[in-house]
N, CA, C and O atoms as CSV, one atom per row, in Angstrom:
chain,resi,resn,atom,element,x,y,z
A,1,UNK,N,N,87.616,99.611,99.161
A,1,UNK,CA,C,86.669,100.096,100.138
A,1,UNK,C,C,85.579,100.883,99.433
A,1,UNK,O,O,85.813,101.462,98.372
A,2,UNK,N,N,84.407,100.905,100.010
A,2,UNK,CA,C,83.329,101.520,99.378
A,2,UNK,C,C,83.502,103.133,99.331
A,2,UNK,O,O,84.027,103.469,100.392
A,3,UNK,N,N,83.351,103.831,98.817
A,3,UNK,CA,C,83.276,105.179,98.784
A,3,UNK,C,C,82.109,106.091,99.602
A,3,UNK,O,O,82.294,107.200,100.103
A,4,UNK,N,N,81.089,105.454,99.595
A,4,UNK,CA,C,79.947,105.719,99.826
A,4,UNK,C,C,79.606,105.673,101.315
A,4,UNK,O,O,79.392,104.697,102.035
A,5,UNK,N,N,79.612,107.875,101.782
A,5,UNK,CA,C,79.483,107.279,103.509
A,5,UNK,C,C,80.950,107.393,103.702
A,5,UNK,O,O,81.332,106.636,104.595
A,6,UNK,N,N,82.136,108.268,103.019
A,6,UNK,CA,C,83.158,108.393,103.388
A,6,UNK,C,C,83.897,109.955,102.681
A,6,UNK,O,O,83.991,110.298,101.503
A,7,UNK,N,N,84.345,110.673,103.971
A,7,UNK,CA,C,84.356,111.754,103.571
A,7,UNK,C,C,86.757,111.999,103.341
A,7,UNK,O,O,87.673,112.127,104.153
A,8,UNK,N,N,86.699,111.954,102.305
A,8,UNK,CA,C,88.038,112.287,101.799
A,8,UNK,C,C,89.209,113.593,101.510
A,8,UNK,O,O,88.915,114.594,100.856
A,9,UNK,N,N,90.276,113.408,101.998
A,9,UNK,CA,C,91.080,114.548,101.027
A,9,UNK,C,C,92.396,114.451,101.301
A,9,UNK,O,O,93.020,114.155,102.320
A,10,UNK,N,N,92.834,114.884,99.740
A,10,UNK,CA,C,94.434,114.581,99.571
A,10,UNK,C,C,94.906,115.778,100.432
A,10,UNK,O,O,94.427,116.852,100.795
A,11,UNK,N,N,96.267,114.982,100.620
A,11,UNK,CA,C,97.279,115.881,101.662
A,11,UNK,C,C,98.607,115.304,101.248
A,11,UNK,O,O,98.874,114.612,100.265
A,12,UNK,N,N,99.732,115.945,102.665
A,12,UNK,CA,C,101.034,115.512,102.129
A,12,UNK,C,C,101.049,115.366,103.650
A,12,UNK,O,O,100.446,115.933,104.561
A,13,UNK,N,N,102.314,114.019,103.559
A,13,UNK,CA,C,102.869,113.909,104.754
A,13,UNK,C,C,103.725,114.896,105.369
A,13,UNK,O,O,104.287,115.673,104.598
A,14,UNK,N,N,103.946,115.023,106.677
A,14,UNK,CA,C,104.576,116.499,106.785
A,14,UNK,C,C,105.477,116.450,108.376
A,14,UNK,O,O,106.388,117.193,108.743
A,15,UNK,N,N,104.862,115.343,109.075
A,15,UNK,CA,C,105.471,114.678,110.053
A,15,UNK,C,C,105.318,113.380,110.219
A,15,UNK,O,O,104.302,112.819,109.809
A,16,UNK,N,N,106.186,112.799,110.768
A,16,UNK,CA,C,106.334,111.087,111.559
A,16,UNK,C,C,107.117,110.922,112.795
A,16,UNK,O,O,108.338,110.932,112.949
A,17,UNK,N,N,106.235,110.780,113.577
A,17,UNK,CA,C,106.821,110.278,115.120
A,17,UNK,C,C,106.410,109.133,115.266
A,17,UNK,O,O,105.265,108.697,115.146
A,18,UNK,N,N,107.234,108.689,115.497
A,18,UNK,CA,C,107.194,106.884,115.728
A,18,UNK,C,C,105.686,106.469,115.112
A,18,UNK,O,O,105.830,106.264,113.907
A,19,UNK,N,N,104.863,106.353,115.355
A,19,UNK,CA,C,103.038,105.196,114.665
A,19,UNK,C,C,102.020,106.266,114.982
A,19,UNK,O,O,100.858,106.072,115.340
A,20,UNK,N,N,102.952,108.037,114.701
A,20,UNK,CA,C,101.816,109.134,114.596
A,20,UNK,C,C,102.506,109.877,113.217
A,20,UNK,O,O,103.667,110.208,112.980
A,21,UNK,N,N,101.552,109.958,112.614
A,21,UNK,CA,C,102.105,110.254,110.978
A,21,UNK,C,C,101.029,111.964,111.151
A,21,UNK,O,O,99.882,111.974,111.599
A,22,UNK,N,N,101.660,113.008,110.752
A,22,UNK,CA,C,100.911,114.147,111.021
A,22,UNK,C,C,100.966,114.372,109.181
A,22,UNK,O,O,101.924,114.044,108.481
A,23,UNK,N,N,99.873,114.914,108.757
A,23,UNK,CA,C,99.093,115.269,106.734
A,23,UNK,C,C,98.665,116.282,107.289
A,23,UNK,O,O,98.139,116.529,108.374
A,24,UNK,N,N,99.194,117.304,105.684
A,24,UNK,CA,C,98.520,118.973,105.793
A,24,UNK,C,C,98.112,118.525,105.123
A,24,UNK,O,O,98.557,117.614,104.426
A,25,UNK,N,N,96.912,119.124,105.106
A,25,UNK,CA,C,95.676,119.410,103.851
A,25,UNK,C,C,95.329,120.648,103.768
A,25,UNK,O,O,95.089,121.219,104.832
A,26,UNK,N,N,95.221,121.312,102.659
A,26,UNK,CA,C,94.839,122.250,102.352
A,26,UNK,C,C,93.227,122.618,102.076
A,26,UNK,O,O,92.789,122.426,100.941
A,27,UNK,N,N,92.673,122.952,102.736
A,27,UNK,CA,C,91.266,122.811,102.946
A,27,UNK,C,C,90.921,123.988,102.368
A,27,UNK,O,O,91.447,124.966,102.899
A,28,UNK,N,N,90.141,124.226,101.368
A,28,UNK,CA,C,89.213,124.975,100.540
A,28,UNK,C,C,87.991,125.046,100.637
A,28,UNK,O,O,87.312,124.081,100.988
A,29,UNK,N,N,87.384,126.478,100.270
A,29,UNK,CA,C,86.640,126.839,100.845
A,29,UNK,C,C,85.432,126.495,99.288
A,29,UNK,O,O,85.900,125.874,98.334
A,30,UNK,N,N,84.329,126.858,99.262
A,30,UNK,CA,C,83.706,126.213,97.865
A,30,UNK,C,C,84.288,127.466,96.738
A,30,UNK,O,O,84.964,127.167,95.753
A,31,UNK,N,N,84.003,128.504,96.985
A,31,UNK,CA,C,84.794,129.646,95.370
A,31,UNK,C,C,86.005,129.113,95.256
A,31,UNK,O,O,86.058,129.367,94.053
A,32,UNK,N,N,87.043,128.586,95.463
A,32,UNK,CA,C,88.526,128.591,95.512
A,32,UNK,C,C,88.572,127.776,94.090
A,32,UNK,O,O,89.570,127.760,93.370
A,33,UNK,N,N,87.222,127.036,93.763
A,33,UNK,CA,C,87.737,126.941,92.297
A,33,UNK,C,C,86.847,127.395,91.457
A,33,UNK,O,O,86.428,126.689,90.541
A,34,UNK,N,N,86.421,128.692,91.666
A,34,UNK,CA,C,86.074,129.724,91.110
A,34,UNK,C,C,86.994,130.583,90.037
A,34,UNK,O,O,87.995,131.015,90.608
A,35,UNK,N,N,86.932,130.953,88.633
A,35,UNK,CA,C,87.728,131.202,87.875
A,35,UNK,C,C,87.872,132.698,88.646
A,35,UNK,O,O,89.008,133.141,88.816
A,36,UNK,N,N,87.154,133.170,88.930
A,36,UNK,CA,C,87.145,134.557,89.716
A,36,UNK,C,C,87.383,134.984,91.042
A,36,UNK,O,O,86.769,135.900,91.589
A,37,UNK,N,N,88.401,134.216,91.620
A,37,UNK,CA,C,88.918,134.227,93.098
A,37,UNK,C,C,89.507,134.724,93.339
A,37,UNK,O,O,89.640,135.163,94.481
A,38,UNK,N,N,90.515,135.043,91.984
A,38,UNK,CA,C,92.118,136.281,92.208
A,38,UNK,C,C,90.995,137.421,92.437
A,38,UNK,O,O,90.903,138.008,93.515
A,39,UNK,N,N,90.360,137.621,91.614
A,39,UNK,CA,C,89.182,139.390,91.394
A,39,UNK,C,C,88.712,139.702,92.748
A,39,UNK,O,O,89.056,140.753,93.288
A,40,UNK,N,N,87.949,138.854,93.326
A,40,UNK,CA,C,87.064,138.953,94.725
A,40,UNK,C,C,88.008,139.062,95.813
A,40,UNK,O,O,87.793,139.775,96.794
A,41,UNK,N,N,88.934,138.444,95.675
A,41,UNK,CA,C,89.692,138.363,96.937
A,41,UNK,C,C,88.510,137.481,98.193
A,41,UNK,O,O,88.709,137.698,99.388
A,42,UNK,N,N,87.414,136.588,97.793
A,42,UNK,CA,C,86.619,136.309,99.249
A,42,UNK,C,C,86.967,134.811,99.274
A,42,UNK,O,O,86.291,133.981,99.882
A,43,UNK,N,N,88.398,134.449,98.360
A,43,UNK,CA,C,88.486,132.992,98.311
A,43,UNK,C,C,89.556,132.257,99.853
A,43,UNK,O,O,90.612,132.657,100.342
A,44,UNK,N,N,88.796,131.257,100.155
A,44,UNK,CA,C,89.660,130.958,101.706
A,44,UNK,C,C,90.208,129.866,101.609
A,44,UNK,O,O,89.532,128.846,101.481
A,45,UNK,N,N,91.240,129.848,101.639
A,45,UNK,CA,C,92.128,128.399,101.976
A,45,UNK,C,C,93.168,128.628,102.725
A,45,UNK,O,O,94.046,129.491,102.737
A,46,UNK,N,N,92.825,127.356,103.585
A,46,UNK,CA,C,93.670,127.151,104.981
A,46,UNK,C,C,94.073,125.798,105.467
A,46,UNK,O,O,93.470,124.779,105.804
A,47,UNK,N,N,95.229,126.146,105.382
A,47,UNK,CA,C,95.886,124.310,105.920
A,47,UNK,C,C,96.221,123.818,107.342
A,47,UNK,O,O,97.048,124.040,108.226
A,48,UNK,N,N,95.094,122.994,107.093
A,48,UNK,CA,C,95.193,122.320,108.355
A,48,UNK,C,C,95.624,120.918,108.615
A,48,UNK,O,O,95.437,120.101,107.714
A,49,UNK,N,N,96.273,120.465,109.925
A,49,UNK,CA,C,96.693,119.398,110.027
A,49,UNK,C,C,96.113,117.985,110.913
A,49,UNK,O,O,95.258,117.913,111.796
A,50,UNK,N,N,96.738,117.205,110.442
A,50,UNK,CA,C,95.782,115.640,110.835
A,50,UNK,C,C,96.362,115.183,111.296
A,50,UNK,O,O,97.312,114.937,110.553
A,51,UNK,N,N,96.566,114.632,112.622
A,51,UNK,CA,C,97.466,113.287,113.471
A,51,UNK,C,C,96.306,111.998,113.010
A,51,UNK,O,O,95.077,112.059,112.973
A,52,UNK,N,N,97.356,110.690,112.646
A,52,UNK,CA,C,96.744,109.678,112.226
A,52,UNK,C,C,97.514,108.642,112.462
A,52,UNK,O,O,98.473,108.445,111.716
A,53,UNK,N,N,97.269,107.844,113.458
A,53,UNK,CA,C,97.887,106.334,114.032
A,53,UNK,C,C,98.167,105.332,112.589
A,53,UNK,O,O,97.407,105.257,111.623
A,54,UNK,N,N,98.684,105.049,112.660
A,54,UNK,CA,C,99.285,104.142,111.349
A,54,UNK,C,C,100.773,103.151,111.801
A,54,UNK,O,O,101.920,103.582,111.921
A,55,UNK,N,N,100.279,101.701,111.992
A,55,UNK,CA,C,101.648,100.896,112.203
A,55,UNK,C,C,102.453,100.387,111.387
A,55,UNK,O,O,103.458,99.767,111.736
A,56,UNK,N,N,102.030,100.633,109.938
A,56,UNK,CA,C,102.686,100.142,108.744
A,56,UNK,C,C,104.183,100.483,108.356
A,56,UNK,O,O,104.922,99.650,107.830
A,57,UNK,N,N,104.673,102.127,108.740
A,57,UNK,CA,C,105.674,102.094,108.546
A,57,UNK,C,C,106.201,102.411,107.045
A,57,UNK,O,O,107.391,102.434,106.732
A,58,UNK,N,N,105.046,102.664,106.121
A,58,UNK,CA,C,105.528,102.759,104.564
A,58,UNK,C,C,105.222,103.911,104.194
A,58,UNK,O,O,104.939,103.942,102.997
A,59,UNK,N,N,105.129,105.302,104.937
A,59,UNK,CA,C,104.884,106.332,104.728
A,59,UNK,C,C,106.240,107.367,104.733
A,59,UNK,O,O,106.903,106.970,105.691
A,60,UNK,N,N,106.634,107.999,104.384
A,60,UNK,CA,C,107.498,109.108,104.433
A,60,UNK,C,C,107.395,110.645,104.139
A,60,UNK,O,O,106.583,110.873,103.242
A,61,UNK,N,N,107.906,111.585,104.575
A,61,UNK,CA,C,107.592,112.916,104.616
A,61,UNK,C,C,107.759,113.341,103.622
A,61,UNK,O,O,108.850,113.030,103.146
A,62,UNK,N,N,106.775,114.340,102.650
A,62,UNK,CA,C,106.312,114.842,101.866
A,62,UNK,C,C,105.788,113.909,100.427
A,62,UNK,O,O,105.929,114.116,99.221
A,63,UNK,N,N,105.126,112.801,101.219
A,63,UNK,CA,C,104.812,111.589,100.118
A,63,UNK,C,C,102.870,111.998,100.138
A,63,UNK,O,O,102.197,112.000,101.168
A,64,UNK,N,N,102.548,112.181,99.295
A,64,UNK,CA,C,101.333,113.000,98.739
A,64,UNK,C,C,100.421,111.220,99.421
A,64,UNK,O,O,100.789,110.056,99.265
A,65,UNK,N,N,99.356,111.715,100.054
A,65,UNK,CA,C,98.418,110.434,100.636
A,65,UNK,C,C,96.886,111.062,100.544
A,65,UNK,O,O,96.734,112.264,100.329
A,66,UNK,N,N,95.847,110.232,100.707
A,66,UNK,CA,C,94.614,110.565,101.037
A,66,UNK,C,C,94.363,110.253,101.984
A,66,UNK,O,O,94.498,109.131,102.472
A,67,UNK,N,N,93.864,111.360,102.526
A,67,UNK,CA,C,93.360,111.185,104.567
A,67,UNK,C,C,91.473,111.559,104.088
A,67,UNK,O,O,90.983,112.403,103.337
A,68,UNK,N,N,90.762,110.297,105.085
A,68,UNK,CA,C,89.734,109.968,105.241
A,68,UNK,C,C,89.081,109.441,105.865
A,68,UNK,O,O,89.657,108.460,106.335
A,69,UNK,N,N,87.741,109.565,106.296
A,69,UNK,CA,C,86.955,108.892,107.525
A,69,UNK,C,C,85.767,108.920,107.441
A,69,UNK,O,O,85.426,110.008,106.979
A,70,UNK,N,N,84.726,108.120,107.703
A,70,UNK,CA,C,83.403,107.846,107.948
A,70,UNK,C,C,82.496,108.990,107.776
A,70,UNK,O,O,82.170,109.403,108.889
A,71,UNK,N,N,82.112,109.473,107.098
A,71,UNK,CA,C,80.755,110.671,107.461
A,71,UNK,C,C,80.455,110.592,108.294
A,71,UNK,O,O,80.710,111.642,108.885
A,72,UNK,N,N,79.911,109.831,108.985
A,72,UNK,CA,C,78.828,109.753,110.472
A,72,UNK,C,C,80.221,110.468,111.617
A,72,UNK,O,O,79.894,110.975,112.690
A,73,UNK,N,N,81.385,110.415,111.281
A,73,UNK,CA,C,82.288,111.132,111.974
A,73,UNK,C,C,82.197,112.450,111.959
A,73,UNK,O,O,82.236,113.113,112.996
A,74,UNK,N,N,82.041,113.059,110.553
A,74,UNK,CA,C,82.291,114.373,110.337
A,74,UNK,C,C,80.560,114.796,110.689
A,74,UNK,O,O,80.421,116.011,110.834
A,75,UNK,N,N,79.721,114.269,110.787
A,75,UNK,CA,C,78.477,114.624,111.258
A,75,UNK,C,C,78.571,114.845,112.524
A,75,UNK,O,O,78.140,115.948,112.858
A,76,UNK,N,N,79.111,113.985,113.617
A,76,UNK,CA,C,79.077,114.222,114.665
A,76,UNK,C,C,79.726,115.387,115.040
A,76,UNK,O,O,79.361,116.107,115.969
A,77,UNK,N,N,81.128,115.668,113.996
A,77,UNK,CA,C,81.689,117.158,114.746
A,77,UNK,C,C,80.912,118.388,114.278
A,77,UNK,O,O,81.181,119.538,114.622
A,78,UNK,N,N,79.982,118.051,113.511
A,78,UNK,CA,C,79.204,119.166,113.281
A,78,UNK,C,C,78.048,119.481,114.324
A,78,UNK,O,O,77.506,120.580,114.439
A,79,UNK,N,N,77.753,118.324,115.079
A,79,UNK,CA,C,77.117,118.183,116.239
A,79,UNK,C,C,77.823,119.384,117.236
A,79,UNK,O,O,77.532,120.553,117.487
A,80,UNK,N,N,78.623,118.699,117.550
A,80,UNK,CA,C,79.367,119.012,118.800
A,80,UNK,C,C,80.232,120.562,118.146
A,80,UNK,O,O,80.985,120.919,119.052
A,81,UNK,N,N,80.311,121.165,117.399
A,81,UNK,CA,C,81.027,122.117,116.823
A,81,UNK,C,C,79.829,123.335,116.809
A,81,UNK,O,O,80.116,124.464,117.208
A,82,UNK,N,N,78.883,123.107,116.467
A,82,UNK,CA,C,77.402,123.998,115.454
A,82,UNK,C,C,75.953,123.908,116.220
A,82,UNK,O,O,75.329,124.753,116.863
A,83,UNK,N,N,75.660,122.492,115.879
A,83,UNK,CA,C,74.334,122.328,116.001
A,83,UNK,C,C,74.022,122.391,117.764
A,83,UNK,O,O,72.966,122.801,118.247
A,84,UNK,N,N,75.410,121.796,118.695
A,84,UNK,CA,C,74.744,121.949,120.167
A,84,UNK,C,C,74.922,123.473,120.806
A,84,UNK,O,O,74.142,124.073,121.546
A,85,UNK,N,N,76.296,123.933,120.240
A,85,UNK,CA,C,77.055,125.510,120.870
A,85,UNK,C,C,75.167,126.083,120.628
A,85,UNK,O,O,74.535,126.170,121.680
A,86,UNK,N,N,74.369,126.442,119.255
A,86,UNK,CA,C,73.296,126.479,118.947
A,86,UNK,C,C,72.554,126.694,120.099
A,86,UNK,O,O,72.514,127.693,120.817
A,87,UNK,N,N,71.846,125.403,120.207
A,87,UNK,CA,C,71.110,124.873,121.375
A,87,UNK,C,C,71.681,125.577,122.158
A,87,UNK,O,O,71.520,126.785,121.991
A,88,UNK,N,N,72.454,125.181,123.166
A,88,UNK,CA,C,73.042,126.024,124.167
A,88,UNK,C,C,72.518,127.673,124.556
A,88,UNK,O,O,71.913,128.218,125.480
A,89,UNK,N,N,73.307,128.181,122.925
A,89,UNK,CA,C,73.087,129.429,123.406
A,89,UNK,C,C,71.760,130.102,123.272
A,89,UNK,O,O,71.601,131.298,123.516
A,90,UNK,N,N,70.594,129.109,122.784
A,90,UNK,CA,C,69.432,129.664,122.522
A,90,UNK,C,C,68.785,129.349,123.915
A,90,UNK,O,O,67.957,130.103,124.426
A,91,UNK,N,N,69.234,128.146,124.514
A,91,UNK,CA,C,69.111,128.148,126.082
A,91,UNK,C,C,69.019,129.087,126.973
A,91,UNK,O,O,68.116,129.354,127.765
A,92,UNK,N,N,70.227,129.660,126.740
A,92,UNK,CA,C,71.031,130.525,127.329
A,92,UNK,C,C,70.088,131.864,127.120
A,92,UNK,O,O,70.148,132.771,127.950
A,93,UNK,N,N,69.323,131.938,126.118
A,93,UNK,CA,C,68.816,133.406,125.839
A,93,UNK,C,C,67.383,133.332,126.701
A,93,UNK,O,O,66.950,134.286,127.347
A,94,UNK,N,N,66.725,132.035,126.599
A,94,UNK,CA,C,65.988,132.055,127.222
A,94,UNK,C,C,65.611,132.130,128.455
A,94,UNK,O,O,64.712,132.799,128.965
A,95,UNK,N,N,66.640,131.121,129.080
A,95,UNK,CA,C,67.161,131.116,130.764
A,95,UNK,C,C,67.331,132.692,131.178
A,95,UNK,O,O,66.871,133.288,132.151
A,96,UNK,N,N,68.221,133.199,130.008
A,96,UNK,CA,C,68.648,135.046,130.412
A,96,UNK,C,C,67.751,135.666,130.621
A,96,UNK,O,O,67.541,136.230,131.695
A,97,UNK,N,N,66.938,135.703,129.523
A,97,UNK,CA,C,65.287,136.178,129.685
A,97,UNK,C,C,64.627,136.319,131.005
A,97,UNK,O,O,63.951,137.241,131.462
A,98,UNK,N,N,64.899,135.458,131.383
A,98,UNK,CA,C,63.973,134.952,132.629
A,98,UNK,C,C,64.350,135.412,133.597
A,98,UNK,O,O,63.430,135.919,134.240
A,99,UNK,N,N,65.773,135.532,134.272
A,99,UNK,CA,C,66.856,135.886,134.878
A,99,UNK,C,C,66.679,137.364,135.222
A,99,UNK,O,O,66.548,137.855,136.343
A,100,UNK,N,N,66.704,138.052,133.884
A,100,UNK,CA,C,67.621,139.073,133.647
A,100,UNK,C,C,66.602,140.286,132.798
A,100,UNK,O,O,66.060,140.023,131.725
A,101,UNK,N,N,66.501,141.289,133.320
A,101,UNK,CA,C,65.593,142.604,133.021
A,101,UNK,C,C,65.939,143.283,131.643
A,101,UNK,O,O,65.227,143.848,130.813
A,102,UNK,N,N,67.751,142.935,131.719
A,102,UNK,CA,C,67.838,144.028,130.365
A,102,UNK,C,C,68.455,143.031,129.373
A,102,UNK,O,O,68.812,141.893,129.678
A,103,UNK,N,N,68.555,143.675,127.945
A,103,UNK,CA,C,68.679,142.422,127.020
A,103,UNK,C,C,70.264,142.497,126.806
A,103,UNK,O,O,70.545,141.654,125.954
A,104,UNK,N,N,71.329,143.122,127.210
A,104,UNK,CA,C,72.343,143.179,127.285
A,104,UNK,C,C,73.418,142.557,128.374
A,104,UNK,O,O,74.645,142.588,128.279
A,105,UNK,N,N,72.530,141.917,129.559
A,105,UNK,CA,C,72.396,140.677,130.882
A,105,UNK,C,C,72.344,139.623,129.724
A,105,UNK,O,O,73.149,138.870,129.175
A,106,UNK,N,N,71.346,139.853,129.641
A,106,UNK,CA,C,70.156,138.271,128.968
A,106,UNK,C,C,71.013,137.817,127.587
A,106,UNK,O,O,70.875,136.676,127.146
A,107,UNK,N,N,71.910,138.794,126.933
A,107,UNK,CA,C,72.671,138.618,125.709
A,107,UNK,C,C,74.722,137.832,126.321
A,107,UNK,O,O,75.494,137.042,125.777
A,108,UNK,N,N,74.778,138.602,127.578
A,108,UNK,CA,C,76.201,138.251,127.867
A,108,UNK,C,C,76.349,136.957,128.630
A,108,UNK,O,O,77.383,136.353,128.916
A,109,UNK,N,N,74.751,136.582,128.970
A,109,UNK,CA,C,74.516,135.469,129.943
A,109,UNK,C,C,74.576,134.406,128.417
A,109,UNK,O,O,75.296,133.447,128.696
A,110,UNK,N,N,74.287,134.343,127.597
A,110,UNK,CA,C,74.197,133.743,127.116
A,110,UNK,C,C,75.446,133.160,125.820
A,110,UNK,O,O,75.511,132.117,125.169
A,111,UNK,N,N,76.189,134.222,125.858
A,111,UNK,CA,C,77.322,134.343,125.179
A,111,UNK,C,C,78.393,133.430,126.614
A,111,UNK,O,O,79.524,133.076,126.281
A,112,UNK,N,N,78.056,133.217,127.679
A,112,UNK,CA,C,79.055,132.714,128.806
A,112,UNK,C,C,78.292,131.548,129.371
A,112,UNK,O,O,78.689,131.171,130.474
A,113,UNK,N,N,77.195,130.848,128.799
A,113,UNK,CA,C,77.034,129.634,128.456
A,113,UNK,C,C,77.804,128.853,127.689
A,113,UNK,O,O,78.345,127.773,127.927
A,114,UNK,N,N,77.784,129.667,126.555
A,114,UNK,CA,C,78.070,129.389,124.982
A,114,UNK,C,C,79.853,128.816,125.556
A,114,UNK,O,O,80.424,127.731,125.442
A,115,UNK,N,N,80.217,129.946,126.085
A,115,UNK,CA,C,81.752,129.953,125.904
A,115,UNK,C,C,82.149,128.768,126.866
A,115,UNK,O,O,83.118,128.032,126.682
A,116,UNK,N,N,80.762,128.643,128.512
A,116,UNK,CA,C,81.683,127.388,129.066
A,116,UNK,C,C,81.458,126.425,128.519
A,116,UNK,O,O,82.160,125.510,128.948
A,117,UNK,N,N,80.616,126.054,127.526
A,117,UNK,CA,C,80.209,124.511,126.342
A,117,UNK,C,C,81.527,124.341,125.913
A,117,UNK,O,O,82.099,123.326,126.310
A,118,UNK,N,N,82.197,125.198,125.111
A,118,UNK,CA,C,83.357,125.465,124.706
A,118,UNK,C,C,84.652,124.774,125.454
A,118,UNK,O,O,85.442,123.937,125.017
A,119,UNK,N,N,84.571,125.580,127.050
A,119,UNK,CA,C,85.674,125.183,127.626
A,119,UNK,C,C,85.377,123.385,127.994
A,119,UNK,O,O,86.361,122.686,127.752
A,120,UNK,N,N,84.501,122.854,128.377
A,120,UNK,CA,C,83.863,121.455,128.334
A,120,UNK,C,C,84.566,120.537,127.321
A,120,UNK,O,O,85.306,119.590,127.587
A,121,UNK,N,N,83.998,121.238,125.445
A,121,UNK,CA,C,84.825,120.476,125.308
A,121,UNK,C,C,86.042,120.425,124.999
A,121,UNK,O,O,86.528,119.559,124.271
A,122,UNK,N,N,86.750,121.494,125.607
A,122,UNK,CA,C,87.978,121.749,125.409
A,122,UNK,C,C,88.472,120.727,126.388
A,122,UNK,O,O,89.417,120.002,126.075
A,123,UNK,N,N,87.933,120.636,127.461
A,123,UNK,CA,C,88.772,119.801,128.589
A,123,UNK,C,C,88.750,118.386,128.319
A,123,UNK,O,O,89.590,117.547,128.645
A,124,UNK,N,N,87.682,118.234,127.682
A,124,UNK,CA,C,87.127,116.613,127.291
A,124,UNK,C,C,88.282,116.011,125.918
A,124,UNK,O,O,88.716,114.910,125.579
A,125,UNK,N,N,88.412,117.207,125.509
A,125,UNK,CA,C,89.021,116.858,123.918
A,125,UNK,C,C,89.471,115.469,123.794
A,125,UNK,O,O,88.943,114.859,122.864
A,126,UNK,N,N,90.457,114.713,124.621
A,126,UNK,CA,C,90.850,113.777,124.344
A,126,UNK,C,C,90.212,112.462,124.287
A,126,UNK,O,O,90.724,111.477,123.755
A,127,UNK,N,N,88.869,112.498,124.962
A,127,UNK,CA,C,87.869,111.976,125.373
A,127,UNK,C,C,87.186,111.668,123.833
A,127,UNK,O,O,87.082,110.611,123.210
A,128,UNK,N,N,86.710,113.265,123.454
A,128,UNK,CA,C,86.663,113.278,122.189
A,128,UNK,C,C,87.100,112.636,121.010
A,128,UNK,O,O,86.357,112.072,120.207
A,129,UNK,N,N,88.919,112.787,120.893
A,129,UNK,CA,C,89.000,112.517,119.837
A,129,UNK,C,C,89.177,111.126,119.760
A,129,UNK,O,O,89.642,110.944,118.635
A,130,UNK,N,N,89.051,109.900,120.403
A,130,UNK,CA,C,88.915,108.772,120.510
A,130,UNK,C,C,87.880,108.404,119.167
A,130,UNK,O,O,87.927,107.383,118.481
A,131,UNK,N,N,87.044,109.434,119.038
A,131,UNK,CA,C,85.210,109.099,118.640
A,131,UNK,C,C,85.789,109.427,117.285
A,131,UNK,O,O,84.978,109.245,116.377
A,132,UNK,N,N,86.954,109.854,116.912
A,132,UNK,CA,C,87.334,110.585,115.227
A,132,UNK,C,C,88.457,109.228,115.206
A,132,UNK,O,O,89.355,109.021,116.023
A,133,UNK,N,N,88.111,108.439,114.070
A,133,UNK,CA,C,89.302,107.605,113.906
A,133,UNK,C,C,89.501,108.176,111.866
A,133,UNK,O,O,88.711,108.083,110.926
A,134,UNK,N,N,91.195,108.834,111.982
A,134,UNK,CA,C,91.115,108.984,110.419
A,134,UNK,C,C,92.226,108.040,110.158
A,134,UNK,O,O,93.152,107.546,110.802
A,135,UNK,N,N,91.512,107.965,108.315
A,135,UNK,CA,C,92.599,106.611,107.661
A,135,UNK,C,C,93.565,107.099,107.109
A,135,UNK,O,O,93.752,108.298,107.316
A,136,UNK,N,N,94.548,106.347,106.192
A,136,UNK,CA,C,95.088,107.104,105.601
A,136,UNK,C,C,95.636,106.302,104.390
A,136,UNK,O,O,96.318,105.371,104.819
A,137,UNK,N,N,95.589,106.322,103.073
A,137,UNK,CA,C,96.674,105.716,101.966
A,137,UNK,C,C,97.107,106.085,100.907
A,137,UNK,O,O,96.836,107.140,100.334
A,138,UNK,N,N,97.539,105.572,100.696
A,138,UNK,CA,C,98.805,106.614,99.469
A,138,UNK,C,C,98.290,106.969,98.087
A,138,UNK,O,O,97.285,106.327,97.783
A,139,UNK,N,N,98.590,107.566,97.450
A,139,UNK,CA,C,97.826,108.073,96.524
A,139,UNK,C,C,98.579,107.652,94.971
A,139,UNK,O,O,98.058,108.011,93.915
């Protein structure tokens, strides 16, 4: 497969339920391979986990794999994660503005935009994650 236009990272298998295979990855932050990360203490790594449909059946728990998917995927959750909450709440400041006399209205109005975008796509999620398809193969 082409590389190019595909965003990657090793993990370990860590669950299997029947043709849902769950990979931690340990997700790093950019200093973490910084020779100076013990010193600072500002280095972040946090493991997070991946559900990934797979009918093959040749996977087993704690078998080291690469989990990966499309860029234009991970663009879109930057959409829907960053760039719209954004929008929204700059909406929100303006709409408040307009609304609202004091800037502490016009600031909470806009922070409770922000938050029902949030609950939206919280409710939608599954809707959502249809639009994220990740791969997965062995390493």
């Amino acid at each position: 497969m082409d590389n190019s236009g595909i965003i990657e990272h090793a993990g370990v298998v860590s669950n299997i339920d029947g043709h849902r295979i769950t990979v931690s990855i340990l997700a790093q932050s950019a200093c973490a391979a910084c020779g100076a990360k013990n010193l600072c203490h500002v280095a972040d790594q946090k493991e997070k986990e991946v559900e990934i449909n797979d009918n093959s059946g040749t996977y087993r728990i704690g078998e080291k794999v690469s989990v990966f998917m499309k860029q234009s995927s991970g663009l879109r959750a930057v959409w829907y994660g960053y760039f719209i909450p954004f929008l929204v709440m700059m909406a929100g400041l303006i709409v408040g503005n307009l609304l609202f006399s004091r800037e502490w209205q016009t600031g909470l109005f806009a922070i409770g935009v922000t938050t029902l975008y949030y609950f939206f796509l919280y409710f939608l999620r599954k809707y959502i994650a249809k639009k994220f398809t990740f791969y997965i193969k062995k390493l």
